[in-house]
N, C-alpha and C positions, 0 to 999 in steps of 0.2 A: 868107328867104335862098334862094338857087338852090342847086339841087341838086348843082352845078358849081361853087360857090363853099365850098360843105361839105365838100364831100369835095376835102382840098389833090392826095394820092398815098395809093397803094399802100406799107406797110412789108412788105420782102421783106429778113427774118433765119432763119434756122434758127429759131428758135422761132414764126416767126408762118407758117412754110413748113409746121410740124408740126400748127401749128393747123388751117392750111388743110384739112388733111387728118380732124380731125373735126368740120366746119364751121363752124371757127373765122375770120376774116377780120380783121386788122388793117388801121388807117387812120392817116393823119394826117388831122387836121380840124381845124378853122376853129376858133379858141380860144373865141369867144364863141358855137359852135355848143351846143345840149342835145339832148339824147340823141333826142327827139321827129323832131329836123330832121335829124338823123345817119339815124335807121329811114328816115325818107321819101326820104332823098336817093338811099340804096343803093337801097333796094324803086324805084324811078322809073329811077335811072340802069341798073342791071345784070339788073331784071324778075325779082327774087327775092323771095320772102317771110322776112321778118327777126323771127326770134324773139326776140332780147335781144339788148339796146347796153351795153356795159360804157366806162365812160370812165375813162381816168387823165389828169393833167394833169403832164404832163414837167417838173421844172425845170433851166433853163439851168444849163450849167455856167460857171466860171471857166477863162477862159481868157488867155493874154498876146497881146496886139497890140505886134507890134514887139518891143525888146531890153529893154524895161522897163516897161512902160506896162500895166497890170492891164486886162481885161474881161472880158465875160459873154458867152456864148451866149442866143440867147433861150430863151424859155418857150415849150413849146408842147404842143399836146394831144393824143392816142390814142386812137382807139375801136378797140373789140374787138367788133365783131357776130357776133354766132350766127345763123346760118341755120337754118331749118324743113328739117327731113328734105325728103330727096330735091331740095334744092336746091345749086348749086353756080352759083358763079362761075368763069369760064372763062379769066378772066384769072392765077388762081392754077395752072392745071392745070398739068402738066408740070413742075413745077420738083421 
């Protein structure tokens, strides 16, 4: 899988803002991505070395479509990469 097709976005919450800051890095990722294609996608796109991929798998919520009509949110997945000392992504800086 491309390394562009793994990595969906950047999650930017107060807790993954706080992360960033002891090089912690949240993502949304590609549902059928594994943690192997998560490391390599980061380490290639942003030229960091990736210490640990932590993954959770989000489930959709319920939600109403329209005045009556029940639905779901989808399902989707999160990875939490730890960076190797003395790296940072620059895309988190500043906030």
């Amino acid at each position: 899988m491309d390394a562009y097709m793994v990595i969906e976005r950047p999650l930017v919450t107060e807790k993954s803002v706080s992360g960033a800051r002891a090089g912690k890095y949240t993502f949304k990722v590609h549902r059928q991505a594994n943690k192997i294609e998560i490391r390599k996608a980061v380490e290639e796109k942003f030229k960091v070395k990736v210490a640990d991929v932590n993954t959770v798998t989000v489930r959709g919520k319920s939600r109403r479509m329209g005045r009556f009509r029940p639905g779901r949110t989808s399902d989707w997945k999160k990875a939490i990469v730890t960076l190797a000392p003395g790296h940072k992504i620059p895309l988190f800086e500043g906030m």
